[in-house]
N, CA, C and O of each residue as an XYZ file, in Angstrom:
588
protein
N     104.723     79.284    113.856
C     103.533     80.091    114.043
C     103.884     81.328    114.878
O     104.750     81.388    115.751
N     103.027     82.351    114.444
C     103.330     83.490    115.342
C     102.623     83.791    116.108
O     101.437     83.799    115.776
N     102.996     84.201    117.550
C     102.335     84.186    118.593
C     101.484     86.036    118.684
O     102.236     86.864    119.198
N     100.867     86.280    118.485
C     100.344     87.591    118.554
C      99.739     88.179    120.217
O      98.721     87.719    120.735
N     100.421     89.026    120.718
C      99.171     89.794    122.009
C      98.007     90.391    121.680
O      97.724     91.014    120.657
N      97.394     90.163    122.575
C      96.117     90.778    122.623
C      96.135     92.462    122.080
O      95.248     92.896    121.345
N      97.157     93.211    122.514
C      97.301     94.417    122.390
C      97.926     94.588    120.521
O      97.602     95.316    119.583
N      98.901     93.526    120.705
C      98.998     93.846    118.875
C      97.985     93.797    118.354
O      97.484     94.897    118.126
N      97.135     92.475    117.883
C      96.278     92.565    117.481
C      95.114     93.360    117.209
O      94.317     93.306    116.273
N      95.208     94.519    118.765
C      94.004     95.572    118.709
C      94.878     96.576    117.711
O      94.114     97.239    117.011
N      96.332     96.870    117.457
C      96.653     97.489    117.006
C      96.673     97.435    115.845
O      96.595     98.498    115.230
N      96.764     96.407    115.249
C      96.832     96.282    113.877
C      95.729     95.844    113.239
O      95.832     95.485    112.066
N      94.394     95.796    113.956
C      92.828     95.835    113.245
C      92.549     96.986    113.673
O      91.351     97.251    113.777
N      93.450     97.912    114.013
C      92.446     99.301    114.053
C      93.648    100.518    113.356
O      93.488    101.737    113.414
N      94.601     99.952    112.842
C      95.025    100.456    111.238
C      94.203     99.953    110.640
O      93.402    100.839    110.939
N      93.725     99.418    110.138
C      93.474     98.823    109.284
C      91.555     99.402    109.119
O      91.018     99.901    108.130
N      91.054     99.141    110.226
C      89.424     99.862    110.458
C      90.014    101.139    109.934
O      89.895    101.141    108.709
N      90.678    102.361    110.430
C      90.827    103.805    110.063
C      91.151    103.786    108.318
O      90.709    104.602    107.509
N      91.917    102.783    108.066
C      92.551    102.853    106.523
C      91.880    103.493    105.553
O      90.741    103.029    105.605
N      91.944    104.418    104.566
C      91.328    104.745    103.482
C      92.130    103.992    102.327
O      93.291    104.248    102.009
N      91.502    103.244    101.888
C      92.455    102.153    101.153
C      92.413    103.067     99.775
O      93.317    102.912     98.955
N      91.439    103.947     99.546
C      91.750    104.861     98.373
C      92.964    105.811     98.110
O      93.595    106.256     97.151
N      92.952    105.893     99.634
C      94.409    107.278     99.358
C      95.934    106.097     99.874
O      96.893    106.168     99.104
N      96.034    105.429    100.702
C      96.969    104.894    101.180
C      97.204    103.822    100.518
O      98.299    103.350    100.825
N      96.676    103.262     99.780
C      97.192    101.880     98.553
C      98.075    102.425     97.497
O      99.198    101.984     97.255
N      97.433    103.531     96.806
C      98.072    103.880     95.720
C      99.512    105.050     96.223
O     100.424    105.223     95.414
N      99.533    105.609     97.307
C     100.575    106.456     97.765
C     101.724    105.703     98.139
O     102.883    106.089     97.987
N     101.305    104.423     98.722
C     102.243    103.430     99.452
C     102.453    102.519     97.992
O     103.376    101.751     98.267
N     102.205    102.367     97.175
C     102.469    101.893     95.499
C     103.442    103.032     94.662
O     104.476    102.845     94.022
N     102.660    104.315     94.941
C     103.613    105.178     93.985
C     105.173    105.316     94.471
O     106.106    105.319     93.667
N     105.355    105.444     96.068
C     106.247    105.649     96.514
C     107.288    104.762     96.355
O     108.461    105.133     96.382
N     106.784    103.062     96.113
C     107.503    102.140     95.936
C     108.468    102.286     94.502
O     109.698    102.316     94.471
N     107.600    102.361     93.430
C     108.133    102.472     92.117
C     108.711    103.560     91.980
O     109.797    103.422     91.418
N     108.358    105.025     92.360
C     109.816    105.939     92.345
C     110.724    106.226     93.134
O     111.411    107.216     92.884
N     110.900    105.690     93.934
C     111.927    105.469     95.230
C     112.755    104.045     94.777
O     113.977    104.163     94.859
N     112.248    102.682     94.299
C     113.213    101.688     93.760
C     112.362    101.532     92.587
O     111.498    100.668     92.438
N     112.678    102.417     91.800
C     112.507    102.228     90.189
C     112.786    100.794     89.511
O     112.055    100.514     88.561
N     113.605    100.007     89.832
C     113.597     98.328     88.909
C     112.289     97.759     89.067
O     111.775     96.871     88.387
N     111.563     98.712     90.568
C     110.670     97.072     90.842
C     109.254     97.568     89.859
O     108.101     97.218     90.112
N     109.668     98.460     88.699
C     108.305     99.069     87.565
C     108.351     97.865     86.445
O     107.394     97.634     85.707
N     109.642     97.093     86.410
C     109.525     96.307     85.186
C     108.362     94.923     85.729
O     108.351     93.931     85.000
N     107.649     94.923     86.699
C     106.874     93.944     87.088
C     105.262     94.649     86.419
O     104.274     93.923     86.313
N     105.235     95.997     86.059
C     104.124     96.181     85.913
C     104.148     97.116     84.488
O     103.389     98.030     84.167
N     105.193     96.599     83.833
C     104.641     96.676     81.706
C     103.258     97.023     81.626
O     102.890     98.171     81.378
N     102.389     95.957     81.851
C     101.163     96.455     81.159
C     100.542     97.808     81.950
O      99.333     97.883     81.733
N     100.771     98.311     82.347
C     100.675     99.547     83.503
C     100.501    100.486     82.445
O      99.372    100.977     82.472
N     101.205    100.895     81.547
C     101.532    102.003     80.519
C     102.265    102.664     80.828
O     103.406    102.358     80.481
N     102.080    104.095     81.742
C     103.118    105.249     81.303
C     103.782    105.061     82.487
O     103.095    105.438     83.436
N     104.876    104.614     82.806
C     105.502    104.872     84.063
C     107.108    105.539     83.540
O     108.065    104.803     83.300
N     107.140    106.554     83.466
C     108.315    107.098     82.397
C     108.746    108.039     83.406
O     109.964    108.205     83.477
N     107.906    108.786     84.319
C     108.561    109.681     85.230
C     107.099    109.497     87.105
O     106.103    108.796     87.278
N     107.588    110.208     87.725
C     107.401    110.543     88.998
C     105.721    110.782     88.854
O     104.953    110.055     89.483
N     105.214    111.889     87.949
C     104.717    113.044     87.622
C     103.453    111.294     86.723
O     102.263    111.084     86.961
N     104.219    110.615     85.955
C     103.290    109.730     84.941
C     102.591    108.843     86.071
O     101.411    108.613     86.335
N     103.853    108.427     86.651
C     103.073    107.151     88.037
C     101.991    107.466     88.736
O     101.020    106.715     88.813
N     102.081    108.820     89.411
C     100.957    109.509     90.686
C     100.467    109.442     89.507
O     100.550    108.214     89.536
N      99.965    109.668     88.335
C      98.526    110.098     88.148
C      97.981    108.770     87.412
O      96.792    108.710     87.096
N      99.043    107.492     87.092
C      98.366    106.281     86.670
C      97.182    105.571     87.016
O      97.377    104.819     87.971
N      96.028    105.549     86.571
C      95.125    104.483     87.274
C      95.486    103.358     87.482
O      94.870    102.684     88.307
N      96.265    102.988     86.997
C      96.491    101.175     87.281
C      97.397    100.811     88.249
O      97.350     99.736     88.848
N      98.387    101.845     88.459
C      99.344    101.939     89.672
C      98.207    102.258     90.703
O      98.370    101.660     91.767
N      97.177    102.995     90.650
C      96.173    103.100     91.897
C      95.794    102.155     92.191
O      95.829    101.661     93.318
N      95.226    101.590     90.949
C      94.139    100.417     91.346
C      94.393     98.986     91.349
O      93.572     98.100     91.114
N      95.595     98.860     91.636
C      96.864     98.310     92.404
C      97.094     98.569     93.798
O      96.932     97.806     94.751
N      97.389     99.437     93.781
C      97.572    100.160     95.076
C      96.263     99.790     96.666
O      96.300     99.614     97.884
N      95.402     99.846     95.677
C      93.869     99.624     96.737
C      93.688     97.983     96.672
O      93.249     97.321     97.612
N      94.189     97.330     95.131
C      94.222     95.836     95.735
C      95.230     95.485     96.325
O      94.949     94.431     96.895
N      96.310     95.777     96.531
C      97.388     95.391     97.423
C      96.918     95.348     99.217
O      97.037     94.486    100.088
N      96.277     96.920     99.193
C      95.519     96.698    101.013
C      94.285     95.894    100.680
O      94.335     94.763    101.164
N      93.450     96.094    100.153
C      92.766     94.631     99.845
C      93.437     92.736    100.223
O      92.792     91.857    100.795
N      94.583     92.648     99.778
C      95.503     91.787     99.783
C      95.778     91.193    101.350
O      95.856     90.041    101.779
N      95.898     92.619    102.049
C      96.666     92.999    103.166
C      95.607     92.451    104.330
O      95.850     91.696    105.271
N      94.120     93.200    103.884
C      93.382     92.630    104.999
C      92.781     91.381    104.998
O      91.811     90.926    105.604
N      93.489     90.963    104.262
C      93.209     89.242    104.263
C      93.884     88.464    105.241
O      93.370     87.484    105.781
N      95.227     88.961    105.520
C      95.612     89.038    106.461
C      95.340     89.356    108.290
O      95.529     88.783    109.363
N      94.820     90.563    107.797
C      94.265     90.762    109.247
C      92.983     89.673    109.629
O      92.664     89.365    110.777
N      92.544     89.335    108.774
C      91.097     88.640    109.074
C      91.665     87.446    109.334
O      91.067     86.535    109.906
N      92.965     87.377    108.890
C      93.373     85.539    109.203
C      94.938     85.582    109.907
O      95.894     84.975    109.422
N      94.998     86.308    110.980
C      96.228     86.659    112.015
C      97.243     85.101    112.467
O      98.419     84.859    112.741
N      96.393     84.591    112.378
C      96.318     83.000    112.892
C      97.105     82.057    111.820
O      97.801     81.164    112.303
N      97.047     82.188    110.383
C      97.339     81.127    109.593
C      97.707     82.702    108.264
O      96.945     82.836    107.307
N      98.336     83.217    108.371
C      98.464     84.191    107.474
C      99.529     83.393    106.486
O      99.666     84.012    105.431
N     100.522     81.867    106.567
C     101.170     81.881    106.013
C     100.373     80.938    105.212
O     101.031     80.535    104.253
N      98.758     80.269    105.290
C      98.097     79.669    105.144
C      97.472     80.611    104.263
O      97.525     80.310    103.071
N      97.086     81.321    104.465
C      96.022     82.750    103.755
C      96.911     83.133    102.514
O      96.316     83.406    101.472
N      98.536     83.183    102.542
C      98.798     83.710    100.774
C      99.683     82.499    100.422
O     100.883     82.537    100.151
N      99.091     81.699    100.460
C     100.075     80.341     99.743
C      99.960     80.565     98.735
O     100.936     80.892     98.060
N      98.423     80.462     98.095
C      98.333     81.021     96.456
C      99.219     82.237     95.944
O     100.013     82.381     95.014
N      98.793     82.949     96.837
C      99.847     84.687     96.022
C     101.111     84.023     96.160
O     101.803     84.008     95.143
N     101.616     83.412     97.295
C     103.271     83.051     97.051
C     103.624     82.406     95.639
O     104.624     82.766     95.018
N     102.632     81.306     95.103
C     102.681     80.956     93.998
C     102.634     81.645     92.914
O     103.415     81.568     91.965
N     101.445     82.536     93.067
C     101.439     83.311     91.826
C     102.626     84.013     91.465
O     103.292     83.877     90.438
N     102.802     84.739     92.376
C     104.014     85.788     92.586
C     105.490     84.817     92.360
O     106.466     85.288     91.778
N     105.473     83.842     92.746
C     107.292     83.337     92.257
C     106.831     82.626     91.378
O     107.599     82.887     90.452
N     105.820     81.599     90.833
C     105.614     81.213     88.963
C     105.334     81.515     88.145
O     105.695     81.127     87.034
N     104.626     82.277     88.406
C     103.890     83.024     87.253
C     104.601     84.370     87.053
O     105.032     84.786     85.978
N     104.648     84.847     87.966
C     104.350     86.800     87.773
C     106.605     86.864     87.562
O     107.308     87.490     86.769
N     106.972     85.865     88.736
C     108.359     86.322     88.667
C     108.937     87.176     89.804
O     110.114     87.509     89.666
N     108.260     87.600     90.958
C     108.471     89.109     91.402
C     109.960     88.440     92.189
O     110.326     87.301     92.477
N     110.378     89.413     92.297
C     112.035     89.083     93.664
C     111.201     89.493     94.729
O     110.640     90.581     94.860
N     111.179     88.476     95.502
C     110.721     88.070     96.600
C     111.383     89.655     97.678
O     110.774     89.882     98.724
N     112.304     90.374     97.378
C     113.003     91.082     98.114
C     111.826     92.586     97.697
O     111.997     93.554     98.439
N     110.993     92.706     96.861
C     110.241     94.061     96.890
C     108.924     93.580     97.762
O     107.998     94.391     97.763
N     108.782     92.686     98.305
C     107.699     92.826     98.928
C     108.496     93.524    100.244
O     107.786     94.114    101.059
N     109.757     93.479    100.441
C     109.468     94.311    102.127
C     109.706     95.987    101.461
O     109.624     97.041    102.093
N     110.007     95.806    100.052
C     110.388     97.269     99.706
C     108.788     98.039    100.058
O     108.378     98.966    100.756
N     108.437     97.411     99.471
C     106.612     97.841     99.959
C     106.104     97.834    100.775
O     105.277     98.666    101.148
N     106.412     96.997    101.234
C     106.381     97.267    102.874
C     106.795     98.407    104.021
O     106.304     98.730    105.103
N     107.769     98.787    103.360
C     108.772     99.583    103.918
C     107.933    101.437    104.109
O     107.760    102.284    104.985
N     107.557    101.156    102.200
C     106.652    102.416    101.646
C     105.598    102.562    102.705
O     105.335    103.544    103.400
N     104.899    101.031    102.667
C     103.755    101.387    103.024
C     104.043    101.765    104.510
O     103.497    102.862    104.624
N     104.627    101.435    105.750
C     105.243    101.918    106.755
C     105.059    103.483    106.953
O     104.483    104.249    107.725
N     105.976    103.536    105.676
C     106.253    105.029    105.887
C     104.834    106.243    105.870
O     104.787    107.230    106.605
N     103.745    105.848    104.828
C     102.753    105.814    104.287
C     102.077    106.120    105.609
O     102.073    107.248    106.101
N     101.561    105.158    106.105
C     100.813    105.262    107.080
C     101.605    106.014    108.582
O     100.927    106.338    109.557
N     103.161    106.200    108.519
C     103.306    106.577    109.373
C     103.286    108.067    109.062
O     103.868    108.782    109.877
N     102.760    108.596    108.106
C     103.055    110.035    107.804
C     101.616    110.301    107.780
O     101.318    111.461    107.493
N     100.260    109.150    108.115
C      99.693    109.667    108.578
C      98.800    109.429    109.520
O      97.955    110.324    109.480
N      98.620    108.811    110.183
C      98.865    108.437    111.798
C      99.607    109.630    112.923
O      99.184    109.976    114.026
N     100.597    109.996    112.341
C     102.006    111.305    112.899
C     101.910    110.798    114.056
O     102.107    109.583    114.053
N     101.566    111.480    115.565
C     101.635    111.478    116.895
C     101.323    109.902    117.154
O     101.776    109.252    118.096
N     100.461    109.416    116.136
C      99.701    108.344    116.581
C     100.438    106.865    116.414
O     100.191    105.806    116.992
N     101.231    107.119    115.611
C     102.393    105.857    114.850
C     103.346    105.965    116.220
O     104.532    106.289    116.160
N     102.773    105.701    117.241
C     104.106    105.288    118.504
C     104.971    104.339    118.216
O     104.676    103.849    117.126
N     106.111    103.738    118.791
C     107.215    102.960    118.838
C     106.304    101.574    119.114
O     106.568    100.638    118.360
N     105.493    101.401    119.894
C     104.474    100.359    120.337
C     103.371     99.894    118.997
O     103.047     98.770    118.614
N     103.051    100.989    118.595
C     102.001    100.642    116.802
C     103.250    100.252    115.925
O     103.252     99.249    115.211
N     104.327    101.135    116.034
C     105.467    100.441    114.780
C     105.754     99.138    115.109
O     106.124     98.395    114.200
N     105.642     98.651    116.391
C     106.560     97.415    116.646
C     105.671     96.461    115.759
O     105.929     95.640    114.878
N     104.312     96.994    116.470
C     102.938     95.741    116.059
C     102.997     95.900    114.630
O     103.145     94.875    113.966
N     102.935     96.663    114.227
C     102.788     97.197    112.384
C     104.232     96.223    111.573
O     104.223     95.441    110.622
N     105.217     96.655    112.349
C     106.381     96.219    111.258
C     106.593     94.327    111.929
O     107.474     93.610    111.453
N     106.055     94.044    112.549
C     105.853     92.213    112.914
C     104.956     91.850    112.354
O     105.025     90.742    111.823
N     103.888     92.547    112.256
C     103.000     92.036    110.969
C     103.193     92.332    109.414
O     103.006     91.597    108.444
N     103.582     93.506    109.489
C     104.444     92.996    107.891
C     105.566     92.403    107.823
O     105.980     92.583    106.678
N     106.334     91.759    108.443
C     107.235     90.671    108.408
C     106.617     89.410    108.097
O     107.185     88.722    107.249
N     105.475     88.943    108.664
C     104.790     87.973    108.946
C     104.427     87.302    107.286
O     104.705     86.244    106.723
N     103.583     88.684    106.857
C     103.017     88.715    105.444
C     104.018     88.499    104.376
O     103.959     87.778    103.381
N     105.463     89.716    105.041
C     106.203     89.310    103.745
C     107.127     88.075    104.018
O     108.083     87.986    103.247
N     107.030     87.278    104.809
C     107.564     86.178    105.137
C     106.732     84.884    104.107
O     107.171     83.951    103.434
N     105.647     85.289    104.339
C     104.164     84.781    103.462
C     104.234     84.623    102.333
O     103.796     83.598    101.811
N     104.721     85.451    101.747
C     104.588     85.506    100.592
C     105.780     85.271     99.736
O     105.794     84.807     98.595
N     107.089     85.787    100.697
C     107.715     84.695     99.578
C     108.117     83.132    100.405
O     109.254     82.768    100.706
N     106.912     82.424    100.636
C     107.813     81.526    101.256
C     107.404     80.348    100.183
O     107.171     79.235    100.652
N     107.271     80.616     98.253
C     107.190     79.794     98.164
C     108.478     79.591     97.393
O     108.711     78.616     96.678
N     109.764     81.209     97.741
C     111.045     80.978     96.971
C     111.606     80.311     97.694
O     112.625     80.054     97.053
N     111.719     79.618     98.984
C     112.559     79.117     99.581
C     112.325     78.037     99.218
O     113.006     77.091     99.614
């Protein structure tokens, strides 16, 4: 179990309160698939993902993008048992869907970057610490049903 401070916790429910899950789901999605291009063969039914230029303007890579932080604050609401909160997605995601357990921190990584480009002054060394332990947490979560 992970032990959370009082102070992380304020930090990482108040990313999450500011979030525009409209602009930062699908930016922190696009960035993933053209920055590590293999991880597009998970989303075929998507349609045009052929260049840079096709992805940004995909709806389904968006609307992806906004359920993924959707996904995310399921998490925040359940800080406590988060490895409890995506048992199902771990399943889905390694029986069904297939994903390599290794692009969830790729997305992670995006989304990092994502929010740290816009946050700027505000993404301190103290919000990254809290930010990147809680996405460890999640992507620990989620693939823990490859182990």
């Amino acid at each position: 179990m992970v032990e959370w401070t009082d102070k992380e916790r304020s930090i990482i429910t108040s990313i999450f309160a500011n979030l525009d899950y409209e602009d930062i789901g699908p930016k922190a999605l696009v960035r993933c698939l053209i920055v590590y291009p293999w991880t597009q063969r998970y989303f075929s039914t998507f349609g045009n993902l052929y260049n840079a230029d096709a992805i940004k303007t995909n709806p389904n890579v968006a609307a992806h993008g906004v359920k993924v932080l959707h996904g995310l604050d399921r998490a925040v609401k359940n800080l406590d048992d988060i490895k409890g909160t995506y048992a199902e997605l771990s399943v889905l995601h390694s029986e069904k869907l297939h994903v390599d357990p290794d692009n969830f921190r790729l997305l992670a990584d995006c989304l990092t970057i994502v929010i740290a480009a816009k946050l700027g002054n505000g993404f301190t060394p103290e919000t990254q610490a809290a930010w990147q332990k809680f996405l460890a947490v999640v992507v620990s979560a989620l693939g823990r049903q490859y182990h």
